[in-house]
C-alpha positions as CSV (number, residue, x, y, z in Angstrom):
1,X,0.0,0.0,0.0
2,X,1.4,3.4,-0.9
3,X,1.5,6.5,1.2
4,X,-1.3,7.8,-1.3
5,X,-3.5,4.7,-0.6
6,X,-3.4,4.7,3.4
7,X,-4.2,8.6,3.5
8,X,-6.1,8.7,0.9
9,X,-10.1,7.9,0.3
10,X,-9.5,6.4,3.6
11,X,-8.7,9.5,5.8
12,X,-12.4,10.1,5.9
13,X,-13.0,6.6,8.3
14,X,-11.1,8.7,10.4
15,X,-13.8,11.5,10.8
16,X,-16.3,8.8,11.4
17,X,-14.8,6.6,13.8
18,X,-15.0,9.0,16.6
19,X,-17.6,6.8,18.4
20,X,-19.9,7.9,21.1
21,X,-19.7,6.3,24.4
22,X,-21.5,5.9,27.3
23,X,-23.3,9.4,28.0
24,X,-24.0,11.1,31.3
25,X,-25.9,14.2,32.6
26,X,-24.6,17.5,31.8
27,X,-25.0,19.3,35.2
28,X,-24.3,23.0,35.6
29,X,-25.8,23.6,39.5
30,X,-23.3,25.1,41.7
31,X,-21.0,23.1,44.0
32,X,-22.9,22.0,47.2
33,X,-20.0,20.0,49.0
34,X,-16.7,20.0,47.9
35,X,-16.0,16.6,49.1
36,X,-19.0,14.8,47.4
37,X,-19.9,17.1,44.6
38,X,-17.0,18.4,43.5
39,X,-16.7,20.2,39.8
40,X,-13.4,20.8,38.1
41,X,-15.1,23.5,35.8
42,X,-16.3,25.7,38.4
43,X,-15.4,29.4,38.5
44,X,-14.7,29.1,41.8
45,X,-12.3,26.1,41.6
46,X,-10.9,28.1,38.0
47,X,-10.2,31.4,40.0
48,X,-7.8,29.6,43.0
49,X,-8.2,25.4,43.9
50,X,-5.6,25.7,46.2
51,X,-7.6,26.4,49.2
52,X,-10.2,23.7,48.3
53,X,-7.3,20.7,47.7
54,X,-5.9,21.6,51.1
55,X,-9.3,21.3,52.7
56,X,-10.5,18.0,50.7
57,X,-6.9,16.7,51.6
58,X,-7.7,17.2,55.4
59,X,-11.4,15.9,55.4
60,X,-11.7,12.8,52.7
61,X,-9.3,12.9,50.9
62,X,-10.3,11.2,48.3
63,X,-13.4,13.4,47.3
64,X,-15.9,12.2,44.6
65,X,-18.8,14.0,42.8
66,X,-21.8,12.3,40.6
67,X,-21.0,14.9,38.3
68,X,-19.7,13.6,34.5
69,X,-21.2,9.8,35.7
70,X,-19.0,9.5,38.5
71,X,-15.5,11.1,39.3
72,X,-13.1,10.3,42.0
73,X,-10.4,13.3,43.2
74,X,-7.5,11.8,45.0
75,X,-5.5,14.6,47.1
76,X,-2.2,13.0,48.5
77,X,1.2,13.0,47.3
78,X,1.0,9.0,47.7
79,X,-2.2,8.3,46.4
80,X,-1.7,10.3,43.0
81,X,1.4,8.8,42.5
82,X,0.3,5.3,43.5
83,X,-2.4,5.7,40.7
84,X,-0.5,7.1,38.0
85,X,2.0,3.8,38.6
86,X,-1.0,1.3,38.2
87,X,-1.8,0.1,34.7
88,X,-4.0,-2.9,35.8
89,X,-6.6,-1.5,37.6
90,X,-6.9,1.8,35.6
91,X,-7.1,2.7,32.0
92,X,-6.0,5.8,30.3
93,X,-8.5,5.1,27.0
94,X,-9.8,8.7,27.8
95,X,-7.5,11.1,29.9
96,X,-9.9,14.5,29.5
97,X,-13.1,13.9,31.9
98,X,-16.5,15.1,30.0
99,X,-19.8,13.3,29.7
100,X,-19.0,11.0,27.9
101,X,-16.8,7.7,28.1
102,X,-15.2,6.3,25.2
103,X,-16.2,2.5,24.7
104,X,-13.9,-0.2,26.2
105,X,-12.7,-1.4,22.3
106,X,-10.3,1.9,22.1
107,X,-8.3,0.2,24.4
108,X,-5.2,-0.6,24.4
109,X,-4.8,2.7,22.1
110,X,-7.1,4.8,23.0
111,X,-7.6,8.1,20.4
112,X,-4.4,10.1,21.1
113,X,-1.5,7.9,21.1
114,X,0.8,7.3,23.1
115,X,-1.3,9.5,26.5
116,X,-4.3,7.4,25.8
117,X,-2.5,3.9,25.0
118,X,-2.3,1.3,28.1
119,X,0.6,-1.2,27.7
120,X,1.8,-3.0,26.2
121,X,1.1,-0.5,23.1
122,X,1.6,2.6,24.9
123,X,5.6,1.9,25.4
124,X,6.0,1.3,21.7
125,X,4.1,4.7,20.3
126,X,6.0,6.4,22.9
127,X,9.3,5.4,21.9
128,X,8.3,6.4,18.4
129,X,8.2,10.5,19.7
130,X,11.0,10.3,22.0
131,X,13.8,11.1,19.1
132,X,11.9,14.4,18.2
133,X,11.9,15.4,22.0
134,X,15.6,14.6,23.0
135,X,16.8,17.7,24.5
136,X,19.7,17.8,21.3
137,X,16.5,18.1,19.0
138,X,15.2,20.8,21.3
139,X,17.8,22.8,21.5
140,X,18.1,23.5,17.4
141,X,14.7,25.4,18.2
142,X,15.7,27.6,20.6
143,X,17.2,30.0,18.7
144,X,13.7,30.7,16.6
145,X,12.1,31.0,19.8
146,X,14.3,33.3,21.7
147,X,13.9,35.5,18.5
148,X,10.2,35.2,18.5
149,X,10.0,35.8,21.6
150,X,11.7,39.1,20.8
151,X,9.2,40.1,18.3
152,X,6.2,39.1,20.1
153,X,7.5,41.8,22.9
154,X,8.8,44.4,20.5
155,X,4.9,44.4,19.2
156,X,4.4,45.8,22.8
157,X,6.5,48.8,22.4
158,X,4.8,52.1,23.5
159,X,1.9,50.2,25.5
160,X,1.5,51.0,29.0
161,X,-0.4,47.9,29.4
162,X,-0.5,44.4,27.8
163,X,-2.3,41.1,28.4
164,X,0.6,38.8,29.1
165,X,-1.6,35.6,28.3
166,X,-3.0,36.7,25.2
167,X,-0.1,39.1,23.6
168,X,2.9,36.7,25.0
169,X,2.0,33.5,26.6
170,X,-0.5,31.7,24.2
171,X,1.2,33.0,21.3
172,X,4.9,30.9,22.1
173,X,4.0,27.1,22.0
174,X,1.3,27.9,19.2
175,X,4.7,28.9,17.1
176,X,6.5,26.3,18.3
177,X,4.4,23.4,17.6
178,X,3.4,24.8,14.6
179,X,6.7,25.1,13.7
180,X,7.3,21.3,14.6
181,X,4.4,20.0,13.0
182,X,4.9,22.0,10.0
183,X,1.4,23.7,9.9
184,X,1.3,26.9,8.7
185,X,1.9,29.9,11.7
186,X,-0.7,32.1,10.3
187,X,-3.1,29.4,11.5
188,X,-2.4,30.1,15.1
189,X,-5.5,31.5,16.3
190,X,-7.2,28.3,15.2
191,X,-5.2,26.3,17.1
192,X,-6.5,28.2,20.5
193,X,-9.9,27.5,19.4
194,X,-9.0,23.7,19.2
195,X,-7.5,23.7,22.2
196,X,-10.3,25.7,24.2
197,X,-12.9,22.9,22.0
198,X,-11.5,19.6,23.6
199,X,-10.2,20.9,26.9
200,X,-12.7,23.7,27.8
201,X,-16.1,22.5,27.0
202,X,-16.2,19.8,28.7
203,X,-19.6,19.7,30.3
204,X,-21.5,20.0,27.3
205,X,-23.7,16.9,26.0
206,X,-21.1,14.3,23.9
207,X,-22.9,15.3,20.8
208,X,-22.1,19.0,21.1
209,X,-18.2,17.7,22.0
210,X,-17.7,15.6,19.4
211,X,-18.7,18.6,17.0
212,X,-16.1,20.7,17.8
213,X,-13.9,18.2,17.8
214,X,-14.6,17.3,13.9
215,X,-13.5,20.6,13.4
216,X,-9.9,19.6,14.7
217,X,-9.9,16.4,13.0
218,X,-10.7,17.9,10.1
219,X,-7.9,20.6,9.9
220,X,-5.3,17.7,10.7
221,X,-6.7,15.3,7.7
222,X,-6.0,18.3,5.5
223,X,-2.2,18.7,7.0
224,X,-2.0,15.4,6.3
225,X,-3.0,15.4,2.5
226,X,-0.8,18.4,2.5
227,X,2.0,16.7,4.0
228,X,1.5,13.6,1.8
229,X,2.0,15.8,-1.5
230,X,4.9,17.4,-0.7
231,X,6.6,15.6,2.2
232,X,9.0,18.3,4.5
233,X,11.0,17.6,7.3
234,X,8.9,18.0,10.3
235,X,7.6,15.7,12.5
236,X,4.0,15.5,10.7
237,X,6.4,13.8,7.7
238,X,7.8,11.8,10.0
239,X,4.7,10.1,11.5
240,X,3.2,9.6,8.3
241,X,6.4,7.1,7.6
242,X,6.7,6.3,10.8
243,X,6.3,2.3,11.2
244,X,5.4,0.1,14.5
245,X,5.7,-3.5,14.5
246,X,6.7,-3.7,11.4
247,X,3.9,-2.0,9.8
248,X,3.4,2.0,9.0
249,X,0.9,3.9,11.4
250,X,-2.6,3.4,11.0
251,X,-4.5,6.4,9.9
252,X,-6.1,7.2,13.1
253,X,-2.8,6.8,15.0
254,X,-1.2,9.4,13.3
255,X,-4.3,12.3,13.4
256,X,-4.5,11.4,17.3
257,X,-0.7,12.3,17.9
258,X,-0.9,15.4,16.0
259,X,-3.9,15.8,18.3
260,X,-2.3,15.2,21.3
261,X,0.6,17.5,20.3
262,X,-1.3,20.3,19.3
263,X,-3.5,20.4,21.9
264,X,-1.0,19.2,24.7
265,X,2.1,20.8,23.8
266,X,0.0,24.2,23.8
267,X,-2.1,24.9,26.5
268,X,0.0,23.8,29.1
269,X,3.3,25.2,28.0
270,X,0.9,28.5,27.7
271,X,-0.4,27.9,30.7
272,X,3.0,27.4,33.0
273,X,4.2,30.9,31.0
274,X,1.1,32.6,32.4
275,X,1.4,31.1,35.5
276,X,5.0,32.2,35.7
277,X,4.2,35.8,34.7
278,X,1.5,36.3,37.2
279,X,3.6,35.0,40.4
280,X,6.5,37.8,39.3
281,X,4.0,40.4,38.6
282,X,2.3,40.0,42.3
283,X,5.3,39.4,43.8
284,X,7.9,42.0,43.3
285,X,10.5,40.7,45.9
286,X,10.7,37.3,43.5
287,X,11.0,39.5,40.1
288,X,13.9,42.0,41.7
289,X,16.0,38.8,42.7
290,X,15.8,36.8,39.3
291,X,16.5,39.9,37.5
292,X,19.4,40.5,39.8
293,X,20.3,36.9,39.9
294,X,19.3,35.4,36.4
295,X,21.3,32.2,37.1
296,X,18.6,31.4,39.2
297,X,16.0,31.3,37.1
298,X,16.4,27.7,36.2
299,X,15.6,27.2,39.8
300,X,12.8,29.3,39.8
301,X,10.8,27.5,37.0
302,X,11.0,24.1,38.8
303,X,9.4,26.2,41.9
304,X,6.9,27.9,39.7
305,X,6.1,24.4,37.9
306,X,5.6,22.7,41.4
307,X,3.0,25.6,42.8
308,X,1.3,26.3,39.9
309,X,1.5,22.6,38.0
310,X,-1.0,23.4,34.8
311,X,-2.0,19.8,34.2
312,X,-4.4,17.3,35.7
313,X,-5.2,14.1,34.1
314,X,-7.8,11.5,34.2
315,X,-7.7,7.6,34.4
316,X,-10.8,4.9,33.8
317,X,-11.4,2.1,36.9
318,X,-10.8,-1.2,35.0
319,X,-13.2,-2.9,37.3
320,X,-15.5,-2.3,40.7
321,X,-13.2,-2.4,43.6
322,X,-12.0,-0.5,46.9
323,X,-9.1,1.3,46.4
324,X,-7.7,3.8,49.3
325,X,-11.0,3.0,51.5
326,X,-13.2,3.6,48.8
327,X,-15.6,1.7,46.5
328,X,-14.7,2.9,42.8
329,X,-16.7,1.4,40.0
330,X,-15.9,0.7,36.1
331,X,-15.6,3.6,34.2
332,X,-15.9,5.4,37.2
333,X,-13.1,8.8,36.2
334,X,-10.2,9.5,38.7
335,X,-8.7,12.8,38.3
336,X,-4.7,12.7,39.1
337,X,-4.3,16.2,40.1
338,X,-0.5,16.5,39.9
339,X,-1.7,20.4,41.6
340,X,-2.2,18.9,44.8
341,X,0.3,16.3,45.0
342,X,2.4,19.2,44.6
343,X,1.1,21.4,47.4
344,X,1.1,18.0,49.6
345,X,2.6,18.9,53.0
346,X,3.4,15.2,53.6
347,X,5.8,15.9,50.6
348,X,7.1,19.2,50.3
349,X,8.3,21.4,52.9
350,X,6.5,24.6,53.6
351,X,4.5,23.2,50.6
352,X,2.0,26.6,50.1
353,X,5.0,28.8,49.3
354,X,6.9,29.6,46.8
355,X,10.4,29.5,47.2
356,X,12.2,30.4,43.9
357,X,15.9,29.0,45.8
358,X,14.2,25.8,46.5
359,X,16.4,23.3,45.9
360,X,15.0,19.9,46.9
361,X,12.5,19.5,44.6
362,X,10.9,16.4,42.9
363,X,8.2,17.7,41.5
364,X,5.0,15.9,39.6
365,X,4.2,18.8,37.2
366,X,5.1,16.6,33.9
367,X,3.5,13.8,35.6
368,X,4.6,10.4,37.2
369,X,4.6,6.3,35.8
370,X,4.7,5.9,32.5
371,X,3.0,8.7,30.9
372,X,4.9,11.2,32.3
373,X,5.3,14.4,29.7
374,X,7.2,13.2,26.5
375,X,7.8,16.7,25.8
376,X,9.2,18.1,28.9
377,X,12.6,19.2,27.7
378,X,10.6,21.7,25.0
379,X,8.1,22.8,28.1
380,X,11.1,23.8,30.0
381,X,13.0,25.3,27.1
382,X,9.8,27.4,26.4
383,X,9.3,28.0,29.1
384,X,12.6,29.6,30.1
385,X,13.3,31.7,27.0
386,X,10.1,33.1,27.1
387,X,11.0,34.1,31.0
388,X,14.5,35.2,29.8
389,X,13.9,37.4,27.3
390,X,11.4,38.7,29.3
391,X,12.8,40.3,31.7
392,X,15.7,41.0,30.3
393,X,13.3,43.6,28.1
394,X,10.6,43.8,30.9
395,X,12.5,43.8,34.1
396,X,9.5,46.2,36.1
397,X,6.2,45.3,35.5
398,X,3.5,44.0,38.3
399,X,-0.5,43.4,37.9
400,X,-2.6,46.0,36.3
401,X,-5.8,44.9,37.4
402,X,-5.9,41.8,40.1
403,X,-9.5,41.4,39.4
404,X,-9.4,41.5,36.0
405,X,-6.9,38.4,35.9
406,X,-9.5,34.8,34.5
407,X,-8.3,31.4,34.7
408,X,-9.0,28.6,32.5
409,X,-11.7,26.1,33.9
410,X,-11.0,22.2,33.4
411,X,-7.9,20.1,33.6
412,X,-4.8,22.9,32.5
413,X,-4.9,25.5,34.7
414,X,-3.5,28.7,33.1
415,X,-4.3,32.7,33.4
416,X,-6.3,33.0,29.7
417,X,-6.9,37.1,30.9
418,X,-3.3,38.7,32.2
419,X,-3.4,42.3,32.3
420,X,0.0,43.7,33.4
421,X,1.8,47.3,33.7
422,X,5.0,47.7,32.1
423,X,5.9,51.3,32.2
């Protein structure tokens, strides 16, 4: 079969096979018990969780909510990690929580390889990315940040007051996966759509989802019939030739790992900027010392990546059981909020602060077991140019409106409203 033939006629199976699952309820009342009614989307958990996790962590804390069929919120250090380790009892077929779960045949693949693969598949597809994320293949694209980075703050020039978020943040991993998926950049403000389609709208009825999802599959068929007429060298090219077992990538394998890359290797890359931004802005005495002492800045983004950890994901229970004192049931969701492992007291000293010197540090903000963050080494390359350049061309800038500063609602956590004075 020729490249032609496997992405041709057929790419449109791959539009249709997006299968509904088992629906549940879409519920919008407000929160009546943290501990066993909990809602990840709620403004109130969006604006600052931090409070709540410490609270569930004292009273349950495991907490649980009816809410999206049935979700379970572990709160411990231990028990995250002691979850994310175990493949046999849960699944990771569906790793965003909504209302709807994807039927038990997408295991052991799931529908964005390698995150949604159990094993034995999921160590295979993941080897397949790791040679585009090595930290030599990350560092040929530093120079193109560092110098968009530039321009994106440049743009700025003469303003008294930018968003951070939405003139700097959002628009560094759009480039940068754009750039390593060879899409075209213009095509950026689409990709924030996408990304606000599948992580933000989650409690909307599984026919809604799945329409705004076609919309993403779509765009990545056409990359593909793009990429397939004139081949480049970018890592679209590459998983279109890519083989496992000794046979090339089905169709849907390779639209769900652009998926996952486009949508993962955006939002919370954007988000951990954001995040970054808004501690120095609020806290002056942090921002004097890193400009002072820029050596420490490496330090300082494993401190800001611990408190303000962007990502939670979500596992399936395999089968009824008690687990941690409590009765779980299949296809019940479990949230592993890597958030509140990382403000576990149990775990980290003085674990509410933020201690940009800190030098113990063992954070869980790319994840733990097997499905920890293939791309980490571009995160924290992003991550730090865009802090670099920064204030080395914005050393004094702080909050121009506290109140006016929104946070994203679901599973990344990330400001999507920054306003901040810088002059």
């Amino acid at each position: 079969m020729t490249v032609d033939d496997r992405f041709g006629q057929g790419m449109g199976e791959v539009r249709k096979n997006r299968l509904l699952g088992t629906a549940s309820e879409v519920v919008t009342d407000p929160v009546s018990d943290w501990a066993t009614d909990f809602s990840h989307v709620d403004p109130v958990w969006a604006a600052d969780p931090y409070p709540i996790l410490d609270e569930l962590r004292q009273r349950c804390p495991i907490a649980h909510t009816e809410r999206f069929g049935g979700v379970w919120l572990p709160t411990r250090y231990e028990d995250v990690a002691a979850l994310a380790y175990d493949t046999e009892r849960f699944s990771s077929r569906a790793i965003i929580v909504s209302n709807n779960k994807p039927p038990l045949d997408l295991a052991p693949v799931g529908d964005a390889p390698p995150i949604t693969s159990d094993p034995p598949f999921h160590r295979d597809a993941r080897q397949l990315l790791l040679p585009m994320f090595a930290k030599s293949a990350v560092a040929e694209q530093e120079e193109a940040t560092r110098a968009y980075c530039h321009e994106l703050i440049d743009a700025m020039r003469g303003r008294e007051i930018v968003d951070a978020a939405r003139d700097y943040a959002q628009h560094i991993p759009v480039r940068v996966i754009a750039d390593l998926l060879g899409f075209p950049p213009e095509d950026g403000p689409r990709f924030r759509v996408f990304v606000e389609n599948v992580l933000e709208s989650i409690n909307q009825s599984p026919e809604e989802r799945l329409e705004r999802q076609d919309e993403l599959v779509g765009y990545l068929v056409t990359q593909i019939h793009e990429h397939v007429a004139r081949p480049r060298d970018d890592l679209t090219t590459y998983l279109i030739n890519a083989e496992l077992h000794g046979q090339k990538l089905d169709p849907m394998h390779v639209v769900g790992t652009m998926m996952l890359l486009l949508i993962a290797g955006i939002d919370t890359t954007w988000s951990a900027i954001g995040a970054s931004l808004w501690h120095l802005a609020k806290t002056p005495a942090d921002r004097e010392r890193l400009v002072a002492e820029p050596e420490l800045l490496p330090t300082a983004i494993e401190e800001f990546l611990r408190a303000y950890a962007p990502v939670t994901m979500a596992r399936l229970v395999k089968q009824d059981m008690r687990w941690k004192g409590v009765d779980m049931k299949a296809d019940d969701w479990v949230l592993l909020s890597f958030p509140a492992a990382n403000r576990d007291p149990a775990q980290f000293e003085r674990a509410d602060e933020v201690l940009i010197d800190r030098e113990v540090n063992r954070h869980a903000a790319f994840g733990l077991g097997i499905h920890r963050c293939v791309g980490s080494h571009l995160a924290r390359m992003e991550l730090r140019v865009a802090l670099e350049v920064w204030l080395e061309r914005i050393p004094a800038f702080a909050l121009a409106d506290s109140a006016a500063v929104t946070w994203a609602a679901g599973q990344v956590r990330g400001p999507r409203a920054l306003p901040l004075r810088i002059s």
